[in-house]
C-alpha positions in Angstrom: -31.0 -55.5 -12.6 -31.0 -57.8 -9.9 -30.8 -56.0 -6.6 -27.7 -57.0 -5.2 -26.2 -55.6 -8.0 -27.7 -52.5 -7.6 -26.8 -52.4 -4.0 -22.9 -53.1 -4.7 -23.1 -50.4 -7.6 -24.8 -47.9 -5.0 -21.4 -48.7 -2.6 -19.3 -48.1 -5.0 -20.6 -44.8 -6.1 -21.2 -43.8 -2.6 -17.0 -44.6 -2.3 -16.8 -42.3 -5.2 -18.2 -39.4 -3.7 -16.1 -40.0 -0.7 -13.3 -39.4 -2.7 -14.4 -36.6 -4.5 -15.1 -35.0 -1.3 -11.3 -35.8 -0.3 -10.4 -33.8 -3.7 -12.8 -30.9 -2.8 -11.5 -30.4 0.6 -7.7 -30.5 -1.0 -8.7 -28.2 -3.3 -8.5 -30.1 -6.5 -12.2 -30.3 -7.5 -14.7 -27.5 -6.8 -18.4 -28.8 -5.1 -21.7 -26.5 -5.4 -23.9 -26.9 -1.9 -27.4 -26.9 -4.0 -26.2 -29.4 -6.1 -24.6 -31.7 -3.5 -27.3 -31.2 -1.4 -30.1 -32.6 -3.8 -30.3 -36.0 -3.3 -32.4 -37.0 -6.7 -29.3 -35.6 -9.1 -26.9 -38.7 -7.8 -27.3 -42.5 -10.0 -28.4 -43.8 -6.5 -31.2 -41.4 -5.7 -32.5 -41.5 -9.0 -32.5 -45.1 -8.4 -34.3 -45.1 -5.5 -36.7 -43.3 -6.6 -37.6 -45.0 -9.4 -36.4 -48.7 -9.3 -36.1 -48.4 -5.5 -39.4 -48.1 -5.0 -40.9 -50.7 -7.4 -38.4 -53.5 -5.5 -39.9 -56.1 -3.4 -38.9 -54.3 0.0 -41.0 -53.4 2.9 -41.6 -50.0 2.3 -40.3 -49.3 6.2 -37.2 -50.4 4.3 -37.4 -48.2 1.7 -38.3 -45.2 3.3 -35.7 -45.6 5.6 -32.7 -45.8 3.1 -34.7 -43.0 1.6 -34.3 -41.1 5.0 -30.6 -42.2 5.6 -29.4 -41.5 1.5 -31.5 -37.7 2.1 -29.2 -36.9 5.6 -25.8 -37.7 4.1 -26.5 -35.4 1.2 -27.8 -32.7 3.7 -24.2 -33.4 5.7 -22.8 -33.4 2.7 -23.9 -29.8 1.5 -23.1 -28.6 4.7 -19.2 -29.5 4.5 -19.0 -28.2 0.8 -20.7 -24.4 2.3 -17.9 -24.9 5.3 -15.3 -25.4 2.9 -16.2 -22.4 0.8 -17.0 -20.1 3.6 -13.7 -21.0 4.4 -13.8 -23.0 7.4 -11.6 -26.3 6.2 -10.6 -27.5 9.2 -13.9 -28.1 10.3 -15.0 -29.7 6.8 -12.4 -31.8 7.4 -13.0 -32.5 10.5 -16.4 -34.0 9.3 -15.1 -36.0 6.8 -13.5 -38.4 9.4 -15.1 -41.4 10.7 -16.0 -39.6 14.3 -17.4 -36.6 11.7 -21.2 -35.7 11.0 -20.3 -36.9 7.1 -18.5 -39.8 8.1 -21.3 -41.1 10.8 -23.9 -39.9 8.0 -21.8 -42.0 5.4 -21.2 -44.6 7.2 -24.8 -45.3 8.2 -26.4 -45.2 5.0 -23.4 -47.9 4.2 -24.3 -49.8 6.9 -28.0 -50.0 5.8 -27.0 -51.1 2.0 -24.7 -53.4 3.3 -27.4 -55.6 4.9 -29.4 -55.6 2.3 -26.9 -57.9 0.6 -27.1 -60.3 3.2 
């Protein structure tokens, strides 16, 4: 697949688990840490890993999306233990934009999004 494609299906999964995480933290959905917290188990780290790294990018580029996509699933596993140790208004808390998951999501964003350019 061409890699804007690729780039716009990575946002839109990434908007996905945003909203999941809303449904966690509501208590609709349940979230395990080790699992959110392994970046290779989502469709876009798999990608990267495979397809990512055969892509005509500099690898600097690479590695740091790499870097970037491997911190907002280490933020993210953090929330989900907050939430179940029972500490929700700080999980919360972290989902907003000023938040370590919404600075964490909103860089990795940031980074895709210029790749489109």
């Amino acid at each position: 697949m061409a890699l804007k494609h690729e780039i716009e299906q990575a946002i839109a999964d990434h908007a996905a688990w945003k909203a999941r995480f809303r449904d966690f933290i509501n208590g609709r959905i349940e979230l395990d840490a080790s699992t959110v917290g392994n970046e290779n188990l989502c469709q876009f780290g798999q990608w990267l890993q495979k397809e990512g790294e055969r892509m005509l990018l500099p690898k600097e580029v690479h590695d740091e999306i790499f870097s970037l996509h491997a911190e907002f699933h280490r933020v993210a596993a953090a929330v989900v233990e907050k939430k179940t140790k029972g500490d929700s208004q700080s999980a919360q808390q972290d989902l907003t934009s000023n938040g370590a998951f919404g600075r964490a999501s909103a860089a990795l964003m940031q980074r895709m999004l210029r790749l489109k350019v």
